[in-house]
C-alpha positions as CSV (number, residue, x, y, z in Angstrom):
1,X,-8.4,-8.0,-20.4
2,X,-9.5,-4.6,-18.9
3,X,-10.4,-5.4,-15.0
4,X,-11.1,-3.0,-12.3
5,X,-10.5,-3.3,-8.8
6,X,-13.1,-1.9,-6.3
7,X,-12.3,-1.7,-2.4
8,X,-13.3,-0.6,0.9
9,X,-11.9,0.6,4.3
10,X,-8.3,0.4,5.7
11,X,-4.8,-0.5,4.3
12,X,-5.6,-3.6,4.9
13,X,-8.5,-3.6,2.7
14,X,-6.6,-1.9,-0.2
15,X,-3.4,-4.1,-0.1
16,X,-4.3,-7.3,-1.2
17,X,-5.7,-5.4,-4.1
18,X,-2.0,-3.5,-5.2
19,X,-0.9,-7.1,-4.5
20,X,-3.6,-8.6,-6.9
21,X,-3.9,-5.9,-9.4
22,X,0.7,-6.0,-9.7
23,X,0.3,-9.6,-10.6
24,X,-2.6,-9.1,-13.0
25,X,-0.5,-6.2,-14.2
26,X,2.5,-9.1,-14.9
27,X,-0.1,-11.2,-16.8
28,X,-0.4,-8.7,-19.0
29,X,-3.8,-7.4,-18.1
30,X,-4.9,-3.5,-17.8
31,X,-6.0,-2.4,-14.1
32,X,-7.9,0.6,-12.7
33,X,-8.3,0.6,-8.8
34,X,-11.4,2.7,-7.8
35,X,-11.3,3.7,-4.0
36,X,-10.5,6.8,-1.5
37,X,-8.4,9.3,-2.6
38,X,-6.1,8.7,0.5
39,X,-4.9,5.9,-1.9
40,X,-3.7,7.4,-4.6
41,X,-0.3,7.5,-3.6
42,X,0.1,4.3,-2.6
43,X,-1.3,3.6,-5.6
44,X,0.4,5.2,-7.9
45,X,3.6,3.8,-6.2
46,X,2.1,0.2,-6.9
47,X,1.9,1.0,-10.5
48,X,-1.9,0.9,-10.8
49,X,-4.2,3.8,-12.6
50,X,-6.1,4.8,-9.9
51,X,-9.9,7.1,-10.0
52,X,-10.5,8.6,-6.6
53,X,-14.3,8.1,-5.2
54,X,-13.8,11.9,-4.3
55,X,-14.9,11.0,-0.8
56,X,-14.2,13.1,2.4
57,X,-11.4,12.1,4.9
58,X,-12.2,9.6,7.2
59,X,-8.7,9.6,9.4
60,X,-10.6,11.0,12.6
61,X,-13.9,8.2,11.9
62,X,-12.9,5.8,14.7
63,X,-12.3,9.1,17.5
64,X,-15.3,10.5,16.3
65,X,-17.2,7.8,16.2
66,X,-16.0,4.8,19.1
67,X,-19.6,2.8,19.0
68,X,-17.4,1.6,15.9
69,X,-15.6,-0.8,17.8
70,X,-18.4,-1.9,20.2
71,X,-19.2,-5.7,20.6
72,X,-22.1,-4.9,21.9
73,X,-25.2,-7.2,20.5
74,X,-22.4,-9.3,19.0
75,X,-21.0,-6.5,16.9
76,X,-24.5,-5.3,15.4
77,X,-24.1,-2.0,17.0
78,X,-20.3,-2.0,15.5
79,X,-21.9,-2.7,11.9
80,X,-25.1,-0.2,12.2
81,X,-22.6,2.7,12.7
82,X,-20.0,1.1,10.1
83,X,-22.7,1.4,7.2
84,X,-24.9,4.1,8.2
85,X,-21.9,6.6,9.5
86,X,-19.2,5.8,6.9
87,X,-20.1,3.2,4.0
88,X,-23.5,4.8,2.8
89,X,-22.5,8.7,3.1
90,X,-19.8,7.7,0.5
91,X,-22.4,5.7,-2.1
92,X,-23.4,8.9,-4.3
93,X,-19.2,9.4,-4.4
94,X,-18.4,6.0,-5.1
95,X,-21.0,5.8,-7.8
96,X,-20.0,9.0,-9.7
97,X,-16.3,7.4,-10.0
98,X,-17.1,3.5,-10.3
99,X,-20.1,3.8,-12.8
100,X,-18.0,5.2,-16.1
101,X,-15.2,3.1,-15.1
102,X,-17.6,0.2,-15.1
103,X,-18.0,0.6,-18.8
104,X,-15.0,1.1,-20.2
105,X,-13.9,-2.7,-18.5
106,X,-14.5,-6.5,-18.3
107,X,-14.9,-7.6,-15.2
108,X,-15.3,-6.2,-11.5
109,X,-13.4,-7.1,-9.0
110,X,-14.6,-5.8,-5.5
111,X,-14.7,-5.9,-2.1
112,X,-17.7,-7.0,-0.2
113,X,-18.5,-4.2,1.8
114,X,-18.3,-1.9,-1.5
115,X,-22.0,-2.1,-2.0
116,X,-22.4,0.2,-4.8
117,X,-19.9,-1.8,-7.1
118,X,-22.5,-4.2,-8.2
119,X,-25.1,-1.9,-8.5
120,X,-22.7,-0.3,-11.3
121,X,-21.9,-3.8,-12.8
122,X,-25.5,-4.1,-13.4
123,X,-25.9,-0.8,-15.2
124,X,-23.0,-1.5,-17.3
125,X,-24.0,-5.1,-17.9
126,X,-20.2,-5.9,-17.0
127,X,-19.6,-9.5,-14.8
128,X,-18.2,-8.9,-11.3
129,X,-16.4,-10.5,-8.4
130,X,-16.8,-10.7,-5.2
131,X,-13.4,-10.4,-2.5
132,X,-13.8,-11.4,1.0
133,X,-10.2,-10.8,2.6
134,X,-11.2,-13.0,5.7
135,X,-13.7,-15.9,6.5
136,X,-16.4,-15.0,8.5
137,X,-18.1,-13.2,6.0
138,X,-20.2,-16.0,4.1
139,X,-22.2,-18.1,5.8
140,X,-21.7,-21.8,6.5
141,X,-22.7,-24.5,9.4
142,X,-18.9,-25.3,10.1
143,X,-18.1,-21.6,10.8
144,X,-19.3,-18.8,12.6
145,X,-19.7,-14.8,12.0
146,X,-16.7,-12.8,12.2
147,X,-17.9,-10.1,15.0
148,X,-18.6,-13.5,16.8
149,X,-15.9,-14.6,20.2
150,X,-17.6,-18.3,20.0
151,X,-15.7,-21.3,18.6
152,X,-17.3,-23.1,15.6
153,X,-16.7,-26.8,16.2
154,X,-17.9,-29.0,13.6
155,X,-20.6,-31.9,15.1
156,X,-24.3,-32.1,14.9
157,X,-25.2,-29.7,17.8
158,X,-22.3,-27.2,16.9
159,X,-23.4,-27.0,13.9
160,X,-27.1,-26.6,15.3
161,X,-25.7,-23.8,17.1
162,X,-23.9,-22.1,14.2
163,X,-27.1,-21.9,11.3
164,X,-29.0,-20.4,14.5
165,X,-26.5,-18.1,15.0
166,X,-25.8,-17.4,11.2
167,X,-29.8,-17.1,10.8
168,X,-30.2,-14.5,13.9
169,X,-27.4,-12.3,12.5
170,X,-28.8,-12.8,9.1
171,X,-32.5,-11.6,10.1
172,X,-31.2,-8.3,11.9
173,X,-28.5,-7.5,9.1
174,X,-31.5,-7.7,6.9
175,X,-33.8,-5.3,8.9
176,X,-30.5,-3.0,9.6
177,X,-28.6,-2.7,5.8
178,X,-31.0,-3.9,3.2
179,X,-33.2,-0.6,3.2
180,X,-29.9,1.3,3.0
181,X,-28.4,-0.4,0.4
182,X,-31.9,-1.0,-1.4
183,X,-32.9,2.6,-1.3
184,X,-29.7,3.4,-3.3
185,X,-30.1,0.3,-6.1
186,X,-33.7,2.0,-6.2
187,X,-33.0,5.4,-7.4
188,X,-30.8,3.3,-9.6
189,X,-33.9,1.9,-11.4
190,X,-33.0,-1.5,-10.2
191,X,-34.9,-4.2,-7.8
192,X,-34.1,-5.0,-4.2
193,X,-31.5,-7.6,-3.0
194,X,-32.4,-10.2,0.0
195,X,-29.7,-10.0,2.7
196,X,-26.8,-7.4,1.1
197,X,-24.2,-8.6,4.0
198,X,-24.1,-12.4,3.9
199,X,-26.4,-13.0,0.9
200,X,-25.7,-10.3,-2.4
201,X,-22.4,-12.1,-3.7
202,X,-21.8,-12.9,-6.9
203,X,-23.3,-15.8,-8.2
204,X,-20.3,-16.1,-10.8
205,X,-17.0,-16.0,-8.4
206,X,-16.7,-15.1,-4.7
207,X,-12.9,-15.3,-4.2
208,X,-11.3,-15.8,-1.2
209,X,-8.0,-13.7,-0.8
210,X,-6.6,-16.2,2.6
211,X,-5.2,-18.8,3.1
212,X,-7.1,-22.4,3.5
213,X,-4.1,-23.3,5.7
214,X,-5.7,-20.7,8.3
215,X,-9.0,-20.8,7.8
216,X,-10.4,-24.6,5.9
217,X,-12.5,-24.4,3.3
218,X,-16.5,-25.1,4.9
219,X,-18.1,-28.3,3.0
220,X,-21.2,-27.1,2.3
221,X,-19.8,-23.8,0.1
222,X,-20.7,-23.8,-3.3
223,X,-18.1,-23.9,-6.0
224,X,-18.5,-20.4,-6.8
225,X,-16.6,-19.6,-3.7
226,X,-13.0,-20.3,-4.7
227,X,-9.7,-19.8,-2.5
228,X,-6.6,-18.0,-3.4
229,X,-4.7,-17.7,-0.8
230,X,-3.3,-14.3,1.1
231,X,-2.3,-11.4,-1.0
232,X,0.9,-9.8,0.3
233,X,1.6,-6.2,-0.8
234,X,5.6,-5.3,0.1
235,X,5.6,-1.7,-0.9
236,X,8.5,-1.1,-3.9
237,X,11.6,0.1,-2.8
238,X,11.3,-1.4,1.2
239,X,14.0,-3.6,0.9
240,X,15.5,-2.5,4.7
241,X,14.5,-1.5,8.0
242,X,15.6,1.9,9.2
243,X,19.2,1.9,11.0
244,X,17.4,3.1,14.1
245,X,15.3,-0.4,14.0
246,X,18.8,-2.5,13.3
247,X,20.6,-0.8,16.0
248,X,17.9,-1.8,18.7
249,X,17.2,-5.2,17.2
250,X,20.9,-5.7,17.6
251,X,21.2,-4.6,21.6
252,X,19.2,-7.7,22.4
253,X,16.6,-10.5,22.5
254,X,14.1,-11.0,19.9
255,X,11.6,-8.5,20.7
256,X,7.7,-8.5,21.3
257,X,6.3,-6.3,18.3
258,X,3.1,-4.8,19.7
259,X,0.9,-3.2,16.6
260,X,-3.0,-2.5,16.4
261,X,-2.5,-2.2,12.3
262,X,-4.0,0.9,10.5
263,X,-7.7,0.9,12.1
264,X,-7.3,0.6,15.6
265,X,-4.3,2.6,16.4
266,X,-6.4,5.7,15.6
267,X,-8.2,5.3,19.0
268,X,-6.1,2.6,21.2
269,X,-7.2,4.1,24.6
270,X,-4.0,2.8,27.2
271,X,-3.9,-0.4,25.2
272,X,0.0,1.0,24.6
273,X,0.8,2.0,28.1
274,X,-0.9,-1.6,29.1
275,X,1.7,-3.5,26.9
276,X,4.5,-1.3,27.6
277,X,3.5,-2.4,32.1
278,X,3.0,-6.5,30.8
279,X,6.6,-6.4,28.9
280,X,8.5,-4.3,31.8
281,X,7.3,-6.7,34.1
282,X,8.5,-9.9,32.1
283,X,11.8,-8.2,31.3
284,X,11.0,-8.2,27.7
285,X,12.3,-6.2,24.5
286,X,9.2,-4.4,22.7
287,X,8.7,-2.9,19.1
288,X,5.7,-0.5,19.0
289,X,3.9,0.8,16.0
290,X,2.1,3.5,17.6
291,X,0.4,5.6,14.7
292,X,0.7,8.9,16.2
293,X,3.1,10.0,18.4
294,X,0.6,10.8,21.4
295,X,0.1,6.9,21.5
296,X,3.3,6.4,22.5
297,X,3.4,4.2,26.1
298,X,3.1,6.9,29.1
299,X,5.8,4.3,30.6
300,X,8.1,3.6,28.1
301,X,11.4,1.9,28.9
302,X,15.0,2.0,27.5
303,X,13.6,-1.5,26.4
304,X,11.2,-0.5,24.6
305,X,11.1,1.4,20.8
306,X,8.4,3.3,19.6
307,X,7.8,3.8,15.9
308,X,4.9,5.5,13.7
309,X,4.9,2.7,11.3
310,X,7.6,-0.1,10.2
311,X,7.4,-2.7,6.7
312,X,5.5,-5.7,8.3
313,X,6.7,-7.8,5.8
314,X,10.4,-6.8,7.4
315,X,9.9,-6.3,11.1
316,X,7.8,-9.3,12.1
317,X,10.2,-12.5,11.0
318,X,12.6,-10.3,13.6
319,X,10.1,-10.7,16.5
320,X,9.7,-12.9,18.9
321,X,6.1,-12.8,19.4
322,X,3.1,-10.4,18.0
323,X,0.5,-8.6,20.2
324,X,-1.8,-7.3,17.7
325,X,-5.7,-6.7,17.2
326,X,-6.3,-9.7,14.8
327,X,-6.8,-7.8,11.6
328,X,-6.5,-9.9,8.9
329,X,-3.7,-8.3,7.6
330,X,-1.8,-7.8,9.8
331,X,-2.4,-11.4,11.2
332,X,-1.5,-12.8,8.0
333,X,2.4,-10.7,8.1
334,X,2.1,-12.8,11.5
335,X,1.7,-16.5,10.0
336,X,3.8,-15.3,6.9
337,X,6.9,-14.5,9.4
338,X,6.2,-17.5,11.3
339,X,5.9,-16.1,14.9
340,X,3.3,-16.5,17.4
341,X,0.7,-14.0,18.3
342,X,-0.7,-12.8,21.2
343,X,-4.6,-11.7,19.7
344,X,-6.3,-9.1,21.6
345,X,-9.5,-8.5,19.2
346,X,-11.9,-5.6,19.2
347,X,-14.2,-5.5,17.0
348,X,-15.5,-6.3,12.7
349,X,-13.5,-10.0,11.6
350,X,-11.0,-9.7,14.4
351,X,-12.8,-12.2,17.0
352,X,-13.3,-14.6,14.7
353,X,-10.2,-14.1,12.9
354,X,-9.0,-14.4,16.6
355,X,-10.3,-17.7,17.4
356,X,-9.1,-19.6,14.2
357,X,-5.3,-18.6,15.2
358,X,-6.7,-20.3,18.9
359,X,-7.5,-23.2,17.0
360,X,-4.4,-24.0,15.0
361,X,-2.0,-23.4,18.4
362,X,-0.6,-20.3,17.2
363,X,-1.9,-17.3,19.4
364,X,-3.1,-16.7,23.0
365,X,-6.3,-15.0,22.6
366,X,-7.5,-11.9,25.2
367,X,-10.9,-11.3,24.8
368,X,-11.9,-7.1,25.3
369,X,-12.3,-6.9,29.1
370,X,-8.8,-9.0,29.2
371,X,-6.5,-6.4,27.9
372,X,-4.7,-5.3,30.6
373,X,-1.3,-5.6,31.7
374,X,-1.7,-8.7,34.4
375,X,-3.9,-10.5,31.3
376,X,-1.1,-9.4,28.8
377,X,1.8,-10.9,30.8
378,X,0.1,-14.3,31.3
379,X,-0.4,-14.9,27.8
380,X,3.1,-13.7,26.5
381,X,4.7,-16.4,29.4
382,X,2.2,-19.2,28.2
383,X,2.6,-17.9,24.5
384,X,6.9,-18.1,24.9
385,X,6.9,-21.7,26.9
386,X,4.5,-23.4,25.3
387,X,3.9,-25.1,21.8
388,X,3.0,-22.1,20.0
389,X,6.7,-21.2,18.5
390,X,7.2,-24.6,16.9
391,X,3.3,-24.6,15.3
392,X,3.5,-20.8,14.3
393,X,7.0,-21.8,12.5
394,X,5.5,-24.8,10.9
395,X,2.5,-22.6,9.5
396,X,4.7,-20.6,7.9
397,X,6.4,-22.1,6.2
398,X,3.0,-23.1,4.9
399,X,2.3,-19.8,4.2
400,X,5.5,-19.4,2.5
401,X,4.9,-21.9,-0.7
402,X,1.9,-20.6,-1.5
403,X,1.1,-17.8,-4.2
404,X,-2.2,-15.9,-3.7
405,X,-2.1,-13.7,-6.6
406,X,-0.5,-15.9,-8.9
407,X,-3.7,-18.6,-7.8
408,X,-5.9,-15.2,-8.1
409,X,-5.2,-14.5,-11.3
410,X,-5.1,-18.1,-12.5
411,X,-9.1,-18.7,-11.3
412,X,-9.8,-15.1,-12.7
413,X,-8.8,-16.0,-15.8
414,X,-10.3,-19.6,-15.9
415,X,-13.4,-18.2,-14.8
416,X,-13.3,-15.5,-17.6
417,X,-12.1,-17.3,-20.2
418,X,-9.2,-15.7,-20.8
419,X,-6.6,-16.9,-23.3
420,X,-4.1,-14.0,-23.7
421,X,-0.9,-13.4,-21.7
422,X,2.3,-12.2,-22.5
């Protein structure tokens, strides 16, 4: 079968999708990934075709715009500026690539913040999927929205608490996005959708690309909304981590890897230097994935190692601990590796995401106005002494035995009807 992949935002959004379209690949399928042209080398590395949406650069997005990562009005203010500065500018670009693809395949597989995708599965009368790469996203009493700090619970009055919440969020995503997104489908030729954040997923398959073992499946989902489980992508050829990494890993302790993932670190403020004061303070090793070099602590130690970027997937079953922003890739290397977090959240899933590692005894969580140094240091000594090592070892190995893509490709094919293969 011919299947093409459609995704939006950072690496973190693209890599389950090289991890998912390599395995569909070893099935024996054909797969094109749409998305920004800052992909197509990774892409291409992958072994994927890739067509580029042609969009503009967004690598300065979160500098220029910081209301981005505002929790103001329980992220709203985040998601305004999210669709109306960066998703919608790109529609007319992602149409003009996705629309002849579209035809000339089976089924779509997308992301569901890639809201022109089904708009282009409808022209070209084509079934499509929808991908949510952490929970949060579709609604349920037992759960909560991802921009939201709260914890779910699951009796009566918690689950009182969570439709009201789910229903608030609903009304003013519906007032904020639908005109946006129904303006487009419009000069499309094609009738409005009701509720195009929580509500416009396919009705056929909504796949869930994480693992039930972190976030358990709600009981009042419908069974169109299947789980997978994670989708690791381990970039070809990293089979090591740099001598300058081994030497330092072998001077000492364990270390604390401190990371903000690929979204984040574009604007981390002193979050660095803050990390850098906690660990000095506690006499503790540090790896940091600082991005840029200008992110680098202002008062780094001998103690402490500074990188642009190292293979999660290498680095992280070396740590001790992770301080990291609760992405949900990057918490996912995190439960993979078996090592406790420290979860310092900021804005989109991450709270949420934040909250569930709470629950399962696996992280100390900061909320925004706790990341500072004092904050940082009493959560890396509770983190360290506590239960948290033995549970975040348990998990993964958990994590370990299971197979997203294999599992994704399995239920796209059941679902499709397909009876091929190598």
């Amino acid at each position: 079968m011919r299947w093409l992949l459609v995704s939006w935002g950072s690496h973190g959004d693209l890599h389950p999708f090289l991890s998912l379209g390599q395995a569909l690949m070893a099935r024996g399928h054909e797969v094109t990934l749409v998305g920004h042209p800052d992909w197509r080398v990774e892409t291409g590395i992958a072994g994927l075709r890739f067509v580029s949406t042609g969009e503009p650069p967004r690598d300065t997005f979160i500098r220029d715009h910081p209301e981005v990562m505002s929790m103001k009005w329980g992220g709203l203010i985040s998601l305004h500026t999210l669709v109306n500065r960066a998703i919608a500018p790109g529609f007319d670009h992602v149409m003009e690539a996705l629309l002849p693809e579209a035809r000339a395949h089976d089924v779509m597989v997308a992301h569901h913040f890639a809201f022109p995708a089904p708009i282009a599965a409808e022209l070209a009368r084509i079934p499509w999927v929808t991908v949510s790469l952490a929970p949060g996203i579709v609604p349920s009493a037992f759960s909560l929205p991802g921009p939201n700090f709260g914890r779910a619970g699951n009796g009566l009055i918690a689950r009182l608490r969570n439709r009201l919440v789910w229903s608030a969020g609903k009304r003013i995503t519906r007032v904020m996005v639908d005109p946006v997104v129904n303006r487009f489908r419009a000069r499309h030729g094609l009738g409005p959708v009701r509720d195009a954040v929580f509500g416009a997923h396919s009705g056929v398959l909504n796949l869930q690309l994480y693992s039930e073992h972190f976030a358990p499946r709600p009981p009042d989902w419908s069974s169109s909304i299947r789980y997978a489980g994670f989708c690791f992508y381990d970039p070809p050829g990293t089979t090591a981590l740099s001598p300058e990494v081994e030497e330092f890993l072998a001077q000492g302790e364990p270390p604390v890897l401190v990371t903000l993932g690929s979204t984040v670190v574009q604007n981390p403020g002193v979050f660095f230097s803050v990390a850098a004061e906690a660990l000095n303070a506690l006499d503790l090793r540090g790896i940091f994935l600082v991005g840029l070099s200008a992110n680098c602590p202002v008062r780094p130690s001998g103690t402490i190692l500074s990188l642009p970027y190292a293979p999660y997937g290498l680095l992280m079953p070396r740590a001790r601990s992770v301080i990291h922003q609760c992405g949900v890739g990057t918490l996912s290397h995190a439960l993979r590796a078996g090592v406790p977090s420290v979860a310092c959240p900021f804005a989109f899933d991450q709270p949420n995401n934040a909250r569930r590692l709470e629950g399962l005894g696996v992280a100390e969580v900061l909320l925004r106005q706790q990341h500072t140094a004092l904050h940082m240091g009493r959560a890396l000594r509770r983190l360290h002494s506590g239960d948290a090592p033995a549970s975040a070892r348990r998990l993964g190995e958990l994590i370990r035995a299971e197979n997203g893509p294999g599992r994704a490709c399995e239920i796209l094919e059941e679902v499709f009807r397909y009876n091929g293969g190598l």
